[in-house]
TORNUNU-646289 format. One record per residue (C-alpha): residue number from 1; residue in three letters; x, y, z. Coordinates in steps of 0.2 Angstrom, whole numbers, always signed. Example, Ala and Ser with C-alpha at 12.3 -4.5 7.8 and 13.67 -1.06 7.14 Angstrom:
<rs>
nr_rest_X_Y_Z
1_ALA_+62_-22_+39
2_SER_+68_-5_+36
</rs>
This chain:
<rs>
nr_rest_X_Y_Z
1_UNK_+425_-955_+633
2_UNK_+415_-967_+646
3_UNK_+409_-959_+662
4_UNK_+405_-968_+677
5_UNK_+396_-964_+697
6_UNK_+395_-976_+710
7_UNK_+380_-972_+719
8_UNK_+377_-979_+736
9_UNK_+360_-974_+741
10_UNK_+345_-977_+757
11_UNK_+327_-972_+758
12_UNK_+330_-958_+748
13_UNK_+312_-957_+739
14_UNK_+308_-938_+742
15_UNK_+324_-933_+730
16_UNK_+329_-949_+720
17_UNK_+321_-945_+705
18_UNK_+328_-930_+704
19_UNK_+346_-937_+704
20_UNK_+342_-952_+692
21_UNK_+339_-940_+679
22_UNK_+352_-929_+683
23_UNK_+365_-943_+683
24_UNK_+357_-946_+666
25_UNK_+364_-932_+657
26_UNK_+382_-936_+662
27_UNK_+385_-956_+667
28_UNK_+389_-969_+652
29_UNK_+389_-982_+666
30_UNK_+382_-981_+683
31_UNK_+381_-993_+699
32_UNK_+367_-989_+709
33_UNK_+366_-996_+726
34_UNK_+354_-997_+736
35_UNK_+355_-1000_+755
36_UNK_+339_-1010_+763
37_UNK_+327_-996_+757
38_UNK_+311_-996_+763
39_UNK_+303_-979_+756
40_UNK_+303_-985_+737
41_UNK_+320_-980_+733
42_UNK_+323_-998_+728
43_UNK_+309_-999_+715
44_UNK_+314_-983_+707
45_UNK_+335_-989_+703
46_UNK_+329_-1004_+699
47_UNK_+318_-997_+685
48_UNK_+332_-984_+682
49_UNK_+344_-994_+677
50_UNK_+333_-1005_+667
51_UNK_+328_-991_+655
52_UNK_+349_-985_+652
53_UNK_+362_-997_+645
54_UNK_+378_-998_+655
55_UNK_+367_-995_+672
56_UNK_+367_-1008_+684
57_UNK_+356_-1010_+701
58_UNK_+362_-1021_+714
59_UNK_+355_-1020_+734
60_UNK_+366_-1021_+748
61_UNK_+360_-1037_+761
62_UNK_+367_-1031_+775
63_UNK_+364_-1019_+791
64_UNK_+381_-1009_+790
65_UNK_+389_-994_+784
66_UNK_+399_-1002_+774
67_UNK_+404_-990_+762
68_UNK_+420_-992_+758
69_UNK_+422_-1012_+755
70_UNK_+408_-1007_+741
71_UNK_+416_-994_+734
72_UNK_+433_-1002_+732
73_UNK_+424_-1018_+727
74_UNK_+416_-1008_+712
75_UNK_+427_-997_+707
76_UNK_+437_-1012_+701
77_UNK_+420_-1018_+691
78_UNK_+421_-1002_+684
79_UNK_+438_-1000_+678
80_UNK_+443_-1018_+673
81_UNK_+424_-1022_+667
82_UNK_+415_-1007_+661
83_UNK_+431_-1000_+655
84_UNK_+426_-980_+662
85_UNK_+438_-967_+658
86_UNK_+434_-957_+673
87_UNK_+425_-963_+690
88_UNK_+416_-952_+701
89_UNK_+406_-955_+717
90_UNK_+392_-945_+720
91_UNK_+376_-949_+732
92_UNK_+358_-944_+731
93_UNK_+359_-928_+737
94_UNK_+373_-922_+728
95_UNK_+372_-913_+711
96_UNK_+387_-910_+698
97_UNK_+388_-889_+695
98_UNK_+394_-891_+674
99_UNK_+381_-887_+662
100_UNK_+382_-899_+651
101_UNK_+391_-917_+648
102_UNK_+403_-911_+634
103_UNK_+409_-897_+646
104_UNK_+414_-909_+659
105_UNK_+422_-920_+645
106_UNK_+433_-905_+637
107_UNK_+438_-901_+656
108_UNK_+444_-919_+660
109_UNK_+451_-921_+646
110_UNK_+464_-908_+647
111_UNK_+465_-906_+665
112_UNK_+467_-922_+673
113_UNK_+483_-935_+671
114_UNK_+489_-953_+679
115_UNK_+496_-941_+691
116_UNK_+479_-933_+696
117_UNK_+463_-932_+704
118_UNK_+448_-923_+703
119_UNK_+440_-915_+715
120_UNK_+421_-909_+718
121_UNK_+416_-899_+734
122_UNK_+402_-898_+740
123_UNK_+394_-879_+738
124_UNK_+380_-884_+753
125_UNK_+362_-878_+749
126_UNK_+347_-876_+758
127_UNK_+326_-877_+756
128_UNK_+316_-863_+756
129_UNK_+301_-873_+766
130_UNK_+305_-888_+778
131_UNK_+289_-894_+774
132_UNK_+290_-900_+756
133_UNK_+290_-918_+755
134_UNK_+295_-921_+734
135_UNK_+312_-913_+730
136_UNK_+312_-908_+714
137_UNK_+325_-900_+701
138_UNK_+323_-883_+699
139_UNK_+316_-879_+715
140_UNK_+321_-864_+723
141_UNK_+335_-863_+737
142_UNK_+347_-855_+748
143_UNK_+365_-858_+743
144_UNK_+382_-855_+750
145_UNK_+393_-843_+740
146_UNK_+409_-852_+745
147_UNK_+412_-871_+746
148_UNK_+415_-882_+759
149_UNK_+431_-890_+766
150_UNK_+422_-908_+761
151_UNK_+424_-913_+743
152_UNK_+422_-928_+733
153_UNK_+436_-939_+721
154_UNK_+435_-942_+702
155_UNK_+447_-956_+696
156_UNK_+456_-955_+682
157_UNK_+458_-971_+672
158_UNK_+477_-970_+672
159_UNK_+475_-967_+691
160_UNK_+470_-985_+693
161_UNK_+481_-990_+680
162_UNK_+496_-984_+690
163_UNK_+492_-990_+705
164_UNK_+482_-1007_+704
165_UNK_+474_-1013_+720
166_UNK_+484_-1002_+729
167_UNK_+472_-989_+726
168_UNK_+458_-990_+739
169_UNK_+443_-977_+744
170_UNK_+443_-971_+763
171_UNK_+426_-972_+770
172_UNK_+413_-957_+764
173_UNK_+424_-960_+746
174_UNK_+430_-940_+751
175_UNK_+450_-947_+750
176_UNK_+460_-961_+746
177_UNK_+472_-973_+756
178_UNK_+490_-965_+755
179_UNK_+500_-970_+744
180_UNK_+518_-966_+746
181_UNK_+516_-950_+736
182_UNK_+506_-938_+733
183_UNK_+493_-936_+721
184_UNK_+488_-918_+717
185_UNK_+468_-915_+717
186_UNK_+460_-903_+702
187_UNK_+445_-893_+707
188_UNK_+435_-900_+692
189_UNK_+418_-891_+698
190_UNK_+405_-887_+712
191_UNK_+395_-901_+722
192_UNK_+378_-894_+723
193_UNK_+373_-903_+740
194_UNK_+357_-905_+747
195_UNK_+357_-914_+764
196_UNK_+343_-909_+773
197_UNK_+325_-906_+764
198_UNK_+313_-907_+777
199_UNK_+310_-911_+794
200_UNK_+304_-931_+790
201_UNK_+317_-935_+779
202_UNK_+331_-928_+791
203_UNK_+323_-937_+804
204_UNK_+324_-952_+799
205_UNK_+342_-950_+789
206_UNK_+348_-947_+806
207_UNK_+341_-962_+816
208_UNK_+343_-975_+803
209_UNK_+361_-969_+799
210_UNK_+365_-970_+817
211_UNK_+358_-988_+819
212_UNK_+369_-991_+802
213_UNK_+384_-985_+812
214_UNK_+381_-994_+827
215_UNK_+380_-1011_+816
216_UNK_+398_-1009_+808
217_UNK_+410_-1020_+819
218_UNK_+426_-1010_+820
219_UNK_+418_-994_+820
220_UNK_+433_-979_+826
221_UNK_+426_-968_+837
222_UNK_+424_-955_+822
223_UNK_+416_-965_+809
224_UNK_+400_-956_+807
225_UNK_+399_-945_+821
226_UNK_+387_-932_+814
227_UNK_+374_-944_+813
228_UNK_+377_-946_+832
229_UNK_+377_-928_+836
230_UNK_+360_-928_+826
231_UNK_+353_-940_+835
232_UNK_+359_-932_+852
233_UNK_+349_-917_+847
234_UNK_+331_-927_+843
235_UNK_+332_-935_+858
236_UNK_+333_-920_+867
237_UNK_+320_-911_+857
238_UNK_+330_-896_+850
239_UNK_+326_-902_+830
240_UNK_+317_-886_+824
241_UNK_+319_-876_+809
242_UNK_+330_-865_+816
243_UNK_+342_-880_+820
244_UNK_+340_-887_+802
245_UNK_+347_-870_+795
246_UNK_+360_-872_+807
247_UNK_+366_-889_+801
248_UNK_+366_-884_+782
249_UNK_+376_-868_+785
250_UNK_+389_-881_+797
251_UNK_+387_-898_+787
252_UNK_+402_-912_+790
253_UNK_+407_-899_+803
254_UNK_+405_-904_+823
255_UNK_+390_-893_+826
256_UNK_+396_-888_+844
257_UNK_+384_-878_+856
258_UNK_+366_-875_+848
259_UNK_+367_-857_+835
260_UNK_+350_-857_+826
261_UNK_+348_-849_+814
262_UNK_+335_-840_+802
263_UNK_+336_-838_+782
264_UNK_+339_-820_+784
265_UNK_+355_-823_+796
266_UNK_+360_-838_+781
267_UNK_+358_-823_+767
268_UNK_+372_-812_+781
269_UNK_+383_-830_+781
270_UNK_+383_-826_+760
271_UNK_+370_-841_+756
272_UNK_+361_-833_+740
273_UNK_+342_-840_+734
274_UNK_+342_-843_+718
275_UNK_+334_-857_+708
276_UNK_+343_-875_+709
277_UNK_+345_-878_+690
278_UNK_+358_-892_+683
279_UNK_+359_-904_+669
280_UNK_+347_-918_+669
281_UNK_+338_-929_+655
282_UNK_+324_-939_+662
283_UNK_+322_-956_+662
284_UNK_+303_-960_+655
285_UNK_+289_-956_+669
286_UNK_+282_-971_+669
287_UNK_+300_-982_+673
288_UNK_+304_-967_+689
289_UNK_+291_-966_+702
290_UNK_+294_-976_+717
291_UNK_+281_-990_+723
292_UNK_+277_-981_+740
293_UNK_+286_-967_+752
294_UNK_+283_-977_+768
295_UNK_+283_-964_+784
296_UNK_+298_-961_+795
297_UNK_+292_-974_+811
298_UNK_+289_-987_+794
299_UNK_+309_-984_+790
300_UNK_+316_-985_+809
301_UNK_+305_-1000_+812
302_UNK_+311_-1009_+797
303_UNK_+330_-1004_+801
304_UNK_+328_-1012_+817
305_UNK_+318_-1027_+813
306_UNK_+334_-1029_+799
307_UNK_+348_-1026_+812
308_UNK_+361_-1035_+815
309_UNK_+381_-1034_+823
310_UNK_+393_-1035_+806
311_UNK_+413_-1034_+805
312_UNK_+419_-1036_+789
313_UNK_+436_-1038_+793
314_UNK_+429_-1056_+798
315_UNK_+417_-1060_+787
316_UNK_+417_-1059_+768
317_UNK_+407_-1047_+755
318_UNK_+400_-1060_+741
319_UNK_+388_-1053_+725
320_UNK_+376_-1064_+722
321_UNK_+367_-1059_+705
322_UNK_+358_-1040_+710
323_UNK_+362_-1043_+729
324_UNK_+378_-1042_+741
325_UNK_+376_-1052_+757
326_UNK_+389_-1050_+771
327_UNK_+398_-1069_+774
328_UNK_+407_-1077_+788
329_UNK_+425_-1081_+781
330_UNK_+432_-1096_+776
331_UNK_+449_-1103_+777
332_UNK_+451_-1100_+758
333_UNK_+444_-1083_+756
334_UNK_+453_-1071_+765
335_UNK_+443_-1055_+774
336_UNK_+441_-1039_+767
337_UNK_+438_-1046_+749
338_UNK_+423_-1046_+739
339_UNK_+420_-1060_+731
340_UNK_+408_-1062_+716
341_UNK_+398_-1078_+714
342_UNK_+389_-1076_+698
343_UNK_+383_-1097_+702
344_UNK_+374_-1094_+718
345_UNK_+354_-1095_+713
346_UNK_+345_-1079_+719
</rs>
């Protein structure tokens, strides 16, 4: 059986290791994306997928949040190409609950049909210390004893058999486009999420999301407002450790009027500390630490100096060798579809 992740990732240098090694234990083919990082990040993918057969890097040449056009435009490299049997989409901070590869294999195996898909929600977890700027696997945390509402797709190989083009990723790859029926989703096994790890890295998450956002022509009024709730409460000065707690016991929730909270009042909420331990198998030490880890003002400034005002309903995704650059359209090539070039010099 052939696994496969999509990965879309940004200046995530404090935690990226982390998660290369533990998509290592699980993913026969994985597409690792990385967004404009500045912090790194980029170095380390690129090096990752290096070291594993069936890995493939690729950075994303454009200032927008434009997750769904990639995903769609992959999960079609990953079915009709790479020939996975089952595709999941997992970001960095996101870590599969199952112990082991051959558990998850039995379990998709005999659980999931062309008349299924998976689903993984997120079980949100929290640092012990702000402060820390490594993440590291194993680390001790505060975790919540019942999931979330949010939750992530696996896709079934018969899925996209059935369905073709028809079957398209909704932006944040939690959902699909309807279909005209329904498909029922499996609860398959826990997301162990780690969004917020320290005061720097939320930080600048927030603002450079935000400015991501505010680049994606078309933008509805809902796409990404967390970030822009977040970035309501920096400028105001009311990002404190109390308020960090707050968001990890709320995440994807609207946060409403400020509640901050303290570990104790996390342990009367049910989170429980225990010790972060999932399935990983490293990728060599010398292929997996990243070139730099530029500060926070390093990776707002370069997010700016790179922005720029994108629709891709008028323009045109093309993959040109390891990048994908945002194109006007042309009379022949209709918007919305990704077009790869493989004859474009890099």
């Amino acid at each position: 059986m052939r696994l496969g992740v999509i990965s879309m990732i940004r200046n995530e240098a404090d935690i990226v290791r982390a998660f290369s090694d533990h998509l290592a234990a699980f993913f026969d083919v994985a597409y690792l994306l990385d967004h404009r990082s500045a912090d790194g990040t980029g170095e380390l993918l690129q090096r990752a997928a290096a070291a594993r057969n069936g890995w493939k890097y690729t950075r994303l040449e454009f200032s927008g949040y434009h997750q769904k056009e990639v995903s769609n435009f992959f999960m079609k490299k990953a079915f009709e190409e790479a020939s996975v049997d089952f595709l999941f989409f997992l970001d960095a901070d996101e870590f599969l609950s199952v112990p082991t590869r051959a558990e998850l294999v039995d379990y998709l195996s005999h659980n999931l049909s062309r008349k299924a898909l998976g689903k993984c929600s997120w079980r949100n977890c929290c640092p012990v210390d702000f402060t820390r700027i490594k993440f590291c696997l194993g680390d001790e945390v505060w975790m919540a004893s019942n999931t979330s509402s949010f939750s992530k797709m696996i896709i079934p190989r018969e899925v996209y058999a059935a369905f073709g083009h028809r079957l398209q990723v909704l932006q944040g790859n939690h959902g699909i486009e309807p279909l005209g029926e329904e498909l029922p989703l499996v609860e398959t096994c826990d997301l162990f999420h780690m969004p917020v790890r320290s005061f720097h890295q939320m930080t600048q998450k927030v603002v450079v999301g935000a400015l991501s956002y505010l680049s994606k022509g078309g933008r509805l009024s809902t796409d990404g407002y967390h970030w822009f709730e977040l970035l309501d409460r920096i400028a105001a000065g009311k990002i404190d450790e109390g308020s960090l707690i707050h968001l990890v016991a709320n995440y994807g929730q609207p946060l409403g009027a400020e509640e901050a909270r303290s570990f104790e009042e996390l342990g009367e909420l049910g989170f429980q500390r225990r010790l972060l331990q999932v399935a990983s198998a490293s990728i060599p030490k010398d292929l997996a630490d990243p070139a730099r880890d530029a500060n926070g003002l390093q990776l707002i400034a370069a997010s700016i100096r790179e922005w720029s005002n994108e629709d891709a309903r008028l323009g045109r995704l093309v993959l040109e060798g390891e990048e994908i650059r945002l194109l006007p359209a042309v009379a022949s090539l209709p918007p919305l579809n990704l077009v790869e070039n493989m004859s474009v010099p890099r």
